[in-house]
C-alpha positions as CSV (number, residue, x, y, z in Angstrom):
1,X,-44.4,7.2,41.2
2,X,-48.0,7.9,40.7
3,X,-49.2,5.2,38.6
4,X,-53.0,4.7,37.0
5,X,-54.6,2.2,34.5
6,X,-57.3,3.9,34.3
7,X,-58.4,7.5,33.0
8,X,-59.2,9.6,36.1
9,X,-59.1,13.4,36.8
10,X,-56.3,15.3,37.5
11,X,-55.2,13.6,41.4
12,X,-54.3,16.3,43.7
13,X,-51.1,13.9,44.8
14,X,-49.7,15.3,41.3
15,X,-50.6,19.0,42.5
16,X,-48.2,18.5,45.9
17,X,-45.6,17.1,44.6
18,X,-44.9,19.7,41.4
19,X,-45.6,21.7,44.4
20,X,-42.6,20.8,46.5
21,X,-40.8,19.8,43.3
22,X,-40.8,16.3,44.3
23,X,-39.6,14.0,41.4
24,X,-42.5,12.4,39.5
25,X,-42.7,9.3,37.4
26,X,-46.1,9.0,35.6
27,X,-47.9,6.7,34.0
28,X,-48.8,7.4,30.6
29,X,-52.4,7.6,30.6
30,X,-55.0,10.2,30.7
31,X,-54.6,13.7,32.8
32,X,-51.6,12.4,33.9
33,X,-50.2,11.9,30.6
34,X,-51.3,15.1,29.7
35,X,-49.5,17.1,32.6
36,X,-46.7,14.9,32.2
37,X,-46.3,16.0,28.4
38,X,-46.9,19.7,29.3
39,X,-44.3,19.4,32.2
40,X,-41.4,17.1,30.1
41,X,-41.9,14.4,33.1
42,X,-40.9,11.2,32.5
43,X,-44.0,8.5,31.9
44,X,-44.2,4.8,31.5
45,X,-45.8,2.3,29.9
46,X,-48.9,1.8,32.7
47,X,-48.6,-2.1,31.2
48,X,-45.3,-2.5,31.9
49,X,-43.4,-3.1,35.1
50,X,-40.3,-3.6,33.1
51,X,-40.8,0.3,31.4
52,X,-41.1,1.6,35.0
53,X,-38.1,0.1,36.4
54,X,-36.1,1.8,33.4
55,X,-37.7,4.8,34.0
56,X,-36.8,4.9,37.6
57,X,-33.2,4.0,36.9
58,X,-33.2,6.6,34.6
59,X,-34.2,9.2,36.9
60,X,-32.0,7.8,40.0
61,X,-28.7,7.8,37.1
62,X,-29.2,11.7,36.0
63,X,-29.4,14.5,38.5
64,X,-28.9,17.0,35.2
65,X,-32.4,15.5,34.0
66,X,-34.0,15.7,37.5
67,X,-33.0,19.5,38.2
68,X,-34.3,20.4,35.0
69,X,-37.2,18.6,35.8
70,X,-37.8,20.2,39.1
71,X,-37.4,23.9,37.6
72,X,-40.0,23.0,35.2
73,X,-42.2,22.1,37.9
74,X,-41.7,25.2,40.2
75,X,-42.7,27.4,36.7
76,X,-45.6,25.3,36.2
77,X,-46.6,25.8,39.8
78,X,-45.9,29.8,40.0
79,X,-48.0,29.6,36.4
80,X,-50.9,27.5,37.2
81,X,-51.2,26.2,40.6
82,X,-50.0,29.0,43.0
83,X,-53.2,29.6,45.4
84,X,-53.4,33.4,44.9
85,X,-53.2,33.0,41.4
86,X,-55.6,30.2,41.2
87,X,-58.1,31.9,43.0
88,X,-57.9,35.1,41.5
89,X,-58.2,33.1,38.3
90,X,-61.6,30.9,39.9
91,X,-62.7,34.4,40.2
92,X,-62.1,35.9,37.0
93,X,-64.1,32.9,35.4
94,X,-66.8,33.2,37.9
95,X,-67.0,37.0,36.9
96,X,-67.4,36.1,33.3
97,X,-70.0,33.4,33.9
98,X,-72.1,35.7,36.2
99,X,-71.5,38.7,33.6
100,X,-72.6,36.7,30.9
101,X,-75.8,35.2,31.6
């Protein structure tokens, strides 16, 4: 559960865990909201305690919607968040800004 009231950047806690394709439960509110959309991960209300009880039942209750879940994340971290790939795309943005004074 990586919960938030407020809107913050994009915590690297998130990163690990679609990483090791650790369930996640979100609250739905800024970056995370917008990383949960993108990944199909389940959110809650960040006001309500009784939203993320449901959501954790939910999750506990269907292993169909968790394997799904962690496929989407190992995509989403081969696509976006694998180191070699993030650095050679750091670099390729670098390149453009240098090129492009």
């Amino acid at each position: 559960v990586i919960p938030s009231k407020w809107f913050e950047g994009y915590p690297l806690v998130l990163s690990d865990a679609i990483a090791a394709q650790t369930p996640v439960l979100l609250s739905n509110i800024g970056s995370l909201k917008e990383v949960g959309q993108d990944l199909q991960l389940p959110m809650f209300d960040h006001h309500s305690m009784s939203d993320l009880i449901s959501k954790v039942y939910g999750i506990y209750e269907n292993f169909i919607q968790l394997n799904k879940m962690q496929d989407r994340m190992l995509n989403y971290y081969l696509q976006h968040l694998e180191p070699t790939r993030n650095t050679q795309q750091l670099l390729s943005i670098y390149d453009r800004l240098l090129t492009n004074d």
